[in-house]
N, C-alpha and C positions, 0 to 999 in steps of 0.2 A: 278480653280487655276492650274489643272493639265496640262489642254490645252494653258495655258498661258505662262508656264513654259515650255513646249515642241515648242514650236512655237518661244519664248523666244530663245533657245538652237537651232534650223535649222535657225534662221533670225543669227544667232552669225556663222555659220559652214559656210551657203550661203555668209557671210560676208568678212568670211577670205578666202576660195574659190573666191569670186569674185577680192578682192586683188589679192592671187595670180596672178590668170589667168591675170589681168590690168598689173599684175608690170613687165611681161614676154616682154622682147626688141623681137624677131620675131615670130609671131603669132607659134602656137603648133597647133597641127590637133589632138595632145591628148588630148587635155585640157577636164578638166570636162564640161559637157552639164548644166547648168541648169534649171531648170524646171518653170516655170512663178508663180506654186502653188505648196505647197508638197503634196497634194492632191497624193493618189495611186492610177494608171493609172488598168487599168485590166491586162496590159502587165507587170509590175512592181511586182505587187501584187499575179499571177501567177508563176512568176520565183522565186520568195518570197518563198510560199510557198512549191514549189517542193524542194529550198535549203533547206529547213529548216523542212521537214520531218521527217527525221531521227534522228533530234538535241535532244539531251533526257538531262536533270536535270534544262533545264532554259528555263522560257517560255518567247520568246520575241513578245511583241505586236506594228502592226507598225502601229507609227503616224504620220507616212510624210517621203514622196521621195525627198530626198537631190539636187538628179544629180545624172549625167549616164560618166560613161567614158572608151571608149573601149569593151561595153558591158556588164561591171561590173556598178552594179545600190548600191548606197549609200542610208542608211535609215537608221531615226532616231527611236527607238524602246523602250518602257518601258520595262523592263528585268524584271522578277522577277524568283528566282530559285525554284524549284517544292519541298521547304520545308514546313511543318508548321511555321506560323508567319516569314516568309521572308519579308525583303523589298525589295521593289521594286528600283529600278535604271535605268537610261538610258544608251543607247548603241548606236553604230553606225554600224551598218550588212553591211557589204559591202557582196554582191552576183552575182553570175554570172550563169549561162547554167551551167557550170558545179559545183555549188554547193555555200559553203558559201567559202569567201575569207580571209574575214578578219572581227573581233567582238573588238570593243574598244569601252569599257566600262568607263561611265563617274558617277563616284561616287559624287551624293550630301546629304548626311547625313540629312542637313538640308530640303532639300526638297523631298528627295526621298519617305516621307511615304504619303500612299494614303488618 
């Protein structure tokens, strides 16, 4: 259920990202990259983890590579924070070479428990 609902949630991201980029009148050389599978590349998953080293009170686990844009890589992540009986949640890590960029957090009450 869990894999269905995160997969669910990047086919909805991939979605609106591929809008975008479609409804853009002259092509962008920024535009988001994406990816054929969210599958984690070794390259992906690498810069993954050197961002997110240092990150201390939330564990984020990733299940699938969004898209790449300007060298900063998008992923979808099950979050949960390093308390007793925390839930879990999903998130969006945007990360780069030089570290994490940006974390938006997507709260589903209903489905966030494991």
């Amino acid at each position: 259920m869990k894999k269905w609902i995160a997969l669910f949630l990047a086919l909805v991201v991939l979605a609106g990202m591929s809008v975008a980029c479609a409804s853009a009148e002259a092509p962008d050389d920024s535009a988001w990259i994406l990816p054929e599978t969210i599958e984690m590349t070794e390259k992906v998953t690498d810069v993954f983890n050197e961002a997110m080293k240092n990150l201390l009170g939330v564990h984020y686990e990733p299940l699938g590579y969004l898209g790449e844009k300007d060298g900063t890589y998008c992923i979808l992540c099950r979050a949960t924070v390093v308390v007793p009986d925390a839930k879990p949640y999903y998130a969006l890590v945007y990360v780069n070479a030089a570290g994490v960029q940006n974390i938006w957090d997507i709260w589903m009450d209903k489905h966030a428990n494991p």
